[in-house]
C-alpha positions in Angstrom: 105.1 -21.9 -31.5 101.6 -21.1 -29.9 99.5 -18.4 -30.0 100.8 -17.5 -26.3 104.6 -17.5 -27.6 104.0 -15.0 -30.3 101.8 -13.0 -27.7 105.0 -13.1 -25.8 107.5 -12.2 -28.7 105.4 -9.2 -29.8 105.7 -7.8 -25.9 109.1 -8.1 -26.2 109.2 -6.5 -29.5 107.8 -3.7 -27.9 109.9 -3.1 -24.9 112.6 -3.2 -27.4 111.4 -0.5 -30.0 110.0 2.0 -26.5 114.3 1.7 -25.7 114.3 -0.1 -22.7 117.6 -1.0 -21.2 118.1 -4.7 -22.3 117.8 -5.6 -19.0 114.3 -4.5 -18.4 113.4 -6.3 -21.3 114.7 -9.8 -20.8 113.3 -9.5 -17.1 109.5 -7.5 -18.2 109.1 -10.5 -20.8 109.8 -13.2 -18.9 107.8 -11.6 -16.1 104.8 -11.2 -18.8 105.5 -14.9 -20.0 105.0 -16.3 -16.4 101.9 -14.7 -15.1 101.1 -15.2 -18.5 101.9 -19.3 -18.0 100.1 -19.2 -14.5 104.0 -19.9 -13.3 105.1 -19.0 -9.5 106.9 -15.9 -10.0 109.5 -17.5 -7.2 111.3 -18.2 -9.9 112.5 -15.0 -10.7 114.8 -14.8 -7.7 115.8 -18.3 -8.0 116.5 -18.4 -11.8 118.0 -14.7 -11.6 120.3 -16.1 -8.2 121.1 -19.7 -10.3 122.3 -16.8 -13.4 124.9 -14.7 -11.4 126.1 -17.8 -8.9 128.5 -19.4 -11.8 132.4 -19.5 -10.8 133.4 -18.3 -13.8 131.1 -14.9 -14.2 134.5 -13.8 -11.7 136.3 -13.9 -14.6 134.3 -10.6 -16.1 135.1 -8.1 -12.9 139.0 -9.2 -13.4 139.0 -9.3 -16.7 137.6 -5.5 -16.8 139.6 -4.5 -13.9 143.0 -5.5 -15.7 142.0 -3.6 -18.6 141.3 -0.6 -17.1 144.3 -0.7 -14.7 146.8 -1.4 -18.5 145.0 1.4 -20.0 145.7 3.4 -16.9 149.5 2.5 -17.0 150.2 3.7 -20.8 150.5 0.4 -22.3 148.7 1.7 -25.4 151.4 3.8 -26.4 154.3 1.8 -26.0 152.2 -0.9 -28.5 151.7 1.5 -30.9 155.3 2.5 -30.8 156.5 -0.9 -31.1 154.1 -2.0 -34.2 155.0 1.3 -35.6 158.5 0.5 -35.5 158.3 -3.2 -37.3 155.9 -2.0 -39.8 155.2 1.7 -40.1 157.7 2.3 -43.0 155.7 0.9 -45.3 153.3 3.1 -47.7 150.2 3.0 -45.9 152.6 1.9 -42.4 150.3 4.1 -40.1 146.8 2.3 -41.1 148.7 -0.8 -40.9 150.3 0.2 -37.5 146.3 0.8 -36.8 145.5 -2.6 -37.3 147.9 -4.8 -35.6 148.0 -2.6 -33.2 144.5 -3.3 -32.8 145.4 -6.7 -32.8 148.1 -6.4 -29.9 145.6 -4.4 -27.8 142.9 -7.0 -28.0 145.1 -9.5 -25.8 145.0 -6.9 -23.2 141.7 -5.2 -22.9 139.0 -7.5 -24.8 136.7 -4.3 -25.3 136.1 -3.0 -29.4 135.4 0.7 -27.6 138.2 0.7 -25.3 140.3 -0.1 -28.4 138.9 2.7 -30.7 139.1 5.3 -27.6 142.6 4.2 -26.7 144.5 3.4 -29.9 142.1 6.2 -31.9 143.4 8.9 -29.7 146.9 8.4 -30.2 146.4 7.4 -34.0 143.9 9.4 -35.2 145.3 12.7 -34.8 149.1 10.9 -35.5 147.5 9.8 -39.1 145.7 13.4 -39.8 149.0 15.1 -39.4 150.6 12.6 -41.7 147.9 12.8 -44.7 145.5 10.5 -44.4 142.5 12.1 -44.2 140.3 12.5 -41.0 137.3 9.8 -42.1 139.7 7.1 -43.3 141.9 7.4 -39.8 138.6 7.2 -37.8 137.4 4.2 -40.3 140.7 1.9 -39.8 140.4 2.3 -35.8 136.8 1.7 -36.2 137.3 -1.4 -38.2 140.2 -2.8 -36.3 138.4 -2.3 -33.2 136.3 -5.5 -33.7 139.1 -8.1 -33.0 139.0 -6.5 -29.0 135.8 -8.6 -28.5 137.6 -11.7 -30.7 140.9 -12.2 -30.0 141.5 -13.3 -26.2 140.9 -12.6 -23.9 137.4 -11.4 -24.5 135.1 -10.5 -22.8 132.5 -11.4 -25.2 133.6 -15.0 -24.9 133.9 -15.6 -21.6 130.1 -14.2 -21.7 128.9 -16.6 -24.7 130.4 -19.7 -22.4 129.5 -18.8 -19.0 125.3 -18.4 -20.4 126.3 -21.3 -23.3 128.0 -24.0 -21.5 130.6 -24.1 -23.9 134.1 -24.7 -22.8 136.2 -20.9 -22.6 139.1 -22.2 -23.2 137.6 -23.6 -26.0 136.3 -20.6 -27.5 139.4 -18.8 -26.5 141.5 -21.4 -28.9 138.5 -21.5 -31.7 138.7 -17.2 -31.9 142.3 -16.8 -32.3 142.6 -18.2 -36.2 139.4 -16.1 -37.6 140.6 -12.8 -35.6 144.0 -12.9 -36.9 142.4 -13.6 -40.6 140.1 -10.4 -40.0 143.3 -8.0 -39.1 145.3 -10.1 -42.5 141.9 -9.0 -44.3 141.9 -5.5 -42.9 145.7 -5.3 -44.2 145.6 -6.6 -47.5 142.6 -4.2 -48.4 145.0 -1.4 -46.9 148.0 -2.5 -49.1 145.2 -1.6 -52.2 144.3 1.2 -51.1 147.7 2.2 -50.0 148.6 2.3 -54.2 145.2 3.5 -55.1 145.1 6.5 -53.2 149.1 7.2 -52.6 149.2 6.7 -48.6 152.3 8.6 -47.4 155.2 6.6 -46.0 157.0 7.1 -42.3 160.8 8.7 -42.8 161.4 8.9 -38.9 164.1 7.4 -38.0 165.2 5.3 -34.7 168.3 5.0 -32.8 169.1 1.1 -31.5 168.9 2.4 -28.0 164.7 3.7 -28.3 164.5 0.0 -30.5 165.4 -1.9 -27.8 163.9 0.4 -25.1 160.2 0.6 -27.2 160.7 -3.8 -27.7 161.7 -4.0 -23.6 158.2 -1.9 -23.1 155.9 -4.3 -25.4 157.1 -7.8 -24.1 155.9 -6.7 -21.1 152.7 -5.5 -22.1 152.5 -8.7 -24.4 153.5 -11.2 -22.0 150.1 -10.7 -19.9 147.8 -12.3 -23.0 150.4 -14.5 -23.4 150.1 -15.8 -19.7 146.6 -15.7 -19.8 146.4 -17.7 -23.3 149.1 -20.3 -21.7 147.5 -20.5 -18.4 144.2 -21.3 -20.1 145.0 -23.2 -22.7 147.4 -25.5 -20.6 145.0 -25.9 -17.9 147.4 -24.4 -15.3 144.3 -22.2 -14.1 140.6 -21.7 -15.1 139.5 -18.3 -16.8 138.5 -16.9 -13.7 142.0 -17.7 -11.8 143.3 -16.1 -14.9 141.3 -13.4 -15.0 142.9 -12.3 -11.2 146.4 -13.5 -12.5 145.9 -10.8 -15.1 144.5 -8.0 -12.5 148.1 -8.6 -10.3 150.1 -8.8 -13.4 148.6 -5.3 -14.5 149.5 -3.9 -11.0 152.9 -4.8 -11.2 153.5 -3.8 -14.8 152.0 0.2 -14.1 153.7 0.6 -10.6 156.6 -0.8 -10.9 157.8 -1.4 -14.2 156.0 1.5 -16.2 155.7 3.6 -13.1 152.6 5.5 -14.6 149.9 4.1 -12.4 149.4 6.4 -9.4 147.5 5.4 -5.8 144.8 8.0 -6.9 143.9 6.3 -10.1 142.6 3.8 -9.1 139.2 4.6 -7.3 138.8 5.8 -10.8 139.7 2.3 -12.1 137.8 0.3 -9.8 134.5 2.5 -10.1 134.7 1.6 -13.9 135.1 -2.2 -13.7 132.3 -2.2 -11.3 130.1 -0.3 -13.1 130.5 -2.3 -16.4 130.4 -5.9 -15.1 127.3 -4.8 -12.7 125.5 -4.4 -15.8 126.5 -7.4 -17.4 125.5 -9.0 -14.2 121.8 -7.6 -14.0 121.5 -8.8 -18.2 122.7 -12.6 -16.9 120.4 -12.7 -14.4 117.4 -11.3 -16.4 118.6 -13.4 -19.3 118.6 -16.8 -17.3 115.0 -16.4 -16.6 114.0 -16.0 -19.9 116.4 -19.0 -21.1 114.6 -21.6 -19.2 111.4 -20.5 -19.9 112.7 -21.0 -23.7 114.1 -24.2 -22.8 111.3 -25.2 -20.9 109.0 -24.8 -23.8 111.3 -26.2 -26.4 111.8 -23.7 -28.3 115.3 -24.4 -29.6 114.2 -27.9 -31.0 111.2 -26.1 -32.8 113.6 -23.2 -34.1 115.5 -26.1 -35.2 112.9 -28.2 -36.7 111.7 -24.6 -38.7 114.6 -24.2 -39.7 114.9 -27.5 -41.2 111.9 -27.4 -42.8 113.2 -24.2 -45.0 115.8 -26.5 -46.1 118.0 -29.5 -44.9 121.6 -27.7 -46.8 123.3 -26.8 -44.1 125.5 -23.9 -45.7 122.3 -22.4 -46.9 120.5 -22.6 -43.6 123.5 -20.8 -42.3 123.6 -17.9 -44.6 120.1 -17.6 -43.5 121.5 -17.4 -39.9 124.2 -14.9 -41.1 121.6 -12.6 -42.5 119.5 -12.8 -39.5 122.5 -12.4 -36.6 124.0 -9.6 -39.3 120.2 -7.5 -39.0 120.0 -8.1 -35.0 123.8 -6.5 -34.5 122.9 -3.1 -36.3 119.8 -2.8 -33.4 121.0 -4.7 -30.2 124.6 -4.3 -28.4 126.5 -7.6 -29.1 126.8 -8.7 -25.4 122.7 -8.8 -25.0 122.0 -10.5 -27.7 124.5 -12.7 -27.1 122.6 -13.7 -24.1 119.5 -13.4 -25.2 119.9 -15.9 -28.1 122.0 -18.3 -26.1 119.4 -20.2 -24.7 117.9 -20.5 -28.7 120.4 -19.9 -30.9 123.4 -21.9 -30.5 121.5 -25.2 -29.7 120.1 -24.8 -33.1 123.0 -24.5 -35.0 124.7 -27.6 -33.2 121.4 -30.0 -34.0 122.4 -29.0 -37.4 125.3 -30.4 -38.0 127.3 -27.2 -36.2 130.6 -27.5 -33.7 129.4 -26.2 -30.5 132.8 -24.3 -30.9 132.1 -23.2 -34.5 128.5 -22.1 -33.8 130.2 -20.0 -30.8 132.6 -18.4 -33.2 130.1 -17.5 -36.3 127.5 -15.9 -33.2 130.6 -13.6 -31.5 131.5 -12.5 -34.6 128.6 -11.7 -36.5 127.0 -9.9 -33.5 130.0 -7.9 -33.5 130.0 -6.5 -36.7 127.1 -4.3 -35.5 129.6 -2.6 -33.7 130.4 -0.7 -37.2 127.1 -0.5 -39.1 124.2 2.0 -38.1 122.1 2.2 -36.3 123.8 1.0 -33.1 127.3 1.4 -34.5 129.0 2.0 -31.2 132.3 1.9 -32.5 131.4 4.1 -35.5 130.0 6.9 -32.8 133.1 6.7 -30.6 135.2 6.6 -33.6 133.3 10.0 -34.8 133.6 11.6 -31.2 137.5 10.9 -31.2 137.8 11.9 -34.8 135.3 14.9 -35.3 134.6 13.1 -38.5 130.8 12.3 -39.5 129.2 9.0 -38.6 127.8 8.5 -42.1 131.5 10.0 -43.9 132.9 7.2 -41.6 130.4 4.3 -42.2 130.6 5.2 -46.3 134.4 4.8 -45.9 134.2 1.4 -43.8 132.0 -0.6 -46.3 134.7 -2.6 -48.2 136.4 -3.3 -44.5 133.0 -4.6 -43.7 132.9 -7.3 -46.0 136.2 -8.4 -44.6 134.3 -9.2 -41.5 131.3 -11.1 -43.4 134.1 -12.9 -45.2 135.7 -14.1 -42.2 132.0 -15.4 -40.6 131.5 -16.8 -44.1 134.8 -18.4 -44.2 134.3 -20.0 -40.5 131.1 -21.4 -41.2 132.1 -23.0 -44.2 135.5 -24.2 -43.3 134.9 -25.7 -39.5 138.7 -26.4 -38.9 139.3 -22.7 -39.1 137.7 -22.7 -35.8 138.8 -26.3 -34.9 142.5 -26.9 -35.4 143.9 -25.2 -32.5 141.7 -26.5 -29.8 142.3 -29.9 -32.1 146.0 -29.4 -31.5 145.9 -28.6 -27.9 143.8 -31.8 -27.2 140.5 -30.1 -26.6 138.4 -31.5 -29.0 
């Protein structure tokens, strides 16, 4: 790198630490970099058009709209219900009834806050009441939040491939092994501390009528991933056709199954969706400009040829990765830096000796966990405002459930058929 890219760097550096929205700073620095360059700034519209004018960006607006308009049409409820009833009689049932309900949700909404507001307001208080105590409930739904982003479909994903290049379905397939090892994780560690600290068991007791009523409820709330999964996976439709199959899907389940979404809620709904994916939409665009300029200048092959040149083991040189995506979660949201490495990062990682798939995987993840660690730690602060509980009683509490996580990305980047066997079964690879 040049004098001029580090000139460049430490502007960015700067936008970042003054708080600008992520936006701002993609767009300012690339904006430096090409008056900078002496570099027509007509490529700002043109690079920020070419960023937004991708097919399957449609697949974010749906994918938000179906999640708001489940959420809107109690479908949380009925899955914790359901989870409760197959496992909530065992000691420790409700933190495990937190988890794979976690789990269940993430097929649904994609979002780690949408999970920890949904499920934690149900839970949280349900968990007080039976003894747990205030920090550990808001710690489990904290935790268990992070397979949202993981488990399809995400959101997340569908972001990494739409600025990566990397197949969705793909990605989709790769996620689905290491998010269901993070909520195995999650429940093992719950089993210990189940014994250690003497978690109460449920005694409420269900009729076969409210069985079979509760188990009617969640098929149809579970069949939508499982449309969307099938549909993707077994190239019936792309992620974007799914992404509108899921919004009429949703319709039909809350007006005319559930009957709990109302005409007047949705304004509501739709001003939500179209908030959230107009910001995404702005960070694309900004983040396309600064990509090419990266590409332009070569800097992945140099990142890669640095990186290299710090050693040629590859499991070390990921560690080294680990530790660096691992630092940049606790101060950037995972969706920007997701797009702001993209065009770095993942390129990389593949010239050495990484599965495009793979390298996809270990970035999601590990960008994730700063969803849970200060000083970002969205997850943490929602969990906190749903709870009461204090951020750092909560973060204390969620430390062993963090190495879970770290295991999982550690596990992945060793092990590449973790990632690789499904879309290797399903004739993807």
């Amino acid at each position: 790198m040049s004098i001029f890219h580090y000139i460049t760097l430490f502007i960015m550096l700067i936008f970042l630490f003054l708080g600008l929205p992520i936006a701002f700073v993609l767009g300012m620095t690339s904006l430096f970099w090409l008056y900078l360059g002496e570099i027509s700034l007509r490529v700002i519209p043109m690079r920020m058009y070419g960023g937004i004018n991708r097919f399957v960006l449609l697949a974010i607006p749906f994918f938000m709209l179906a999640g708001e308009i489940m959420n809107e049409s109690g479908i949380t409820s009925r899955l914790v219900k359901f989870v409760e009833i197959i496992i909530g009689r065992v000691r420790g049932g409700l933190a495990h009834v937190n988890i794979y309900s976690s789990l269940l949700f993430a097929g649904i909404s994609g979002s780690a806050i949408a999970d920890v507001s949904a499920i934690g307001s149900l839970l949280i208080p349900a968990m007080e009441k039976s003894g747990y105590t205030k920090k550990f409930s808001a710690m489990i739904t904290a935790s268990s939040s992070i397979v949202g982003p993981i488990i399809p479909p995400s959101i997340t994903i569908v972001l990494y491939g739409s600025v990566t290049g990397v197949s969705i379905a793909g990605l989709f397939a790769a996620a689905i092994l290491p998010g269901i090892l993070i909520g195995v994780g999650q429940s093992i560690l719950v089993v210990y501390f189940a014994k250690k600290k003497n978690f109460p068991k449920s005694t409420v007791q269900i009729t076969k009528k409210e069985f079979f009523s509760v188990t009617k409820d969640a098929i149809a709330a579970i069949i939508m991933p499982l449309i969307i999964l099938g549909g993707i996976l077994g190239g019936v439709f792309t992620a974007t056709e799914a992404g509108a199959v899921a919004c009429a899907y949703a319709i039909f389940v809350g007006f005319f199954l559930f009957k709990e979404l109302k005409l007047s809620a949705l304004p509501k709904v739709l001003k939500k969706a179209v908030k959230t994916s107009a910001i995404l939409f702005l960070i694309i665009g900004a983040a396309d400009i600064l990509g090419w300029l990266l590409a332009k200048e070569g800097i992945p092959r140099q990142l890669a040829g640095f990186l290299l040149g710090i050693t040629e083991n590859q499991y070390l040189l990921f560690l080294i990765i680990l530790f660096f995506l691992l630092f940049l979660g606790t101060w950037l949201e995972a969706g920007a830096s997701i797009i702001m490495l993209a065009a770095v990062l993942p390129p990389a990682m593949v010239q050495i000796g990484f599965h495009p798939l793979q390298a996809g995987i270990i970035i999601i993840i590990s960008m994730l966990i700063g969803l849970i660690t200060p000083p970002l730690g969205l997850c943490l602060f929602t969990a906190s405002s749903v709870s009461g509980a204090e951020v750092e009683e909560i973060f204390i509490e969620i430390l062993p459930f963090i190495t879970i996580h770290i295991g999982v990305v550690i596990l992945v980047g060793f092990f590449p058929d973790i990632t690789l066997f499904i879309p290797r079964l399903l004739g993807m690879l």
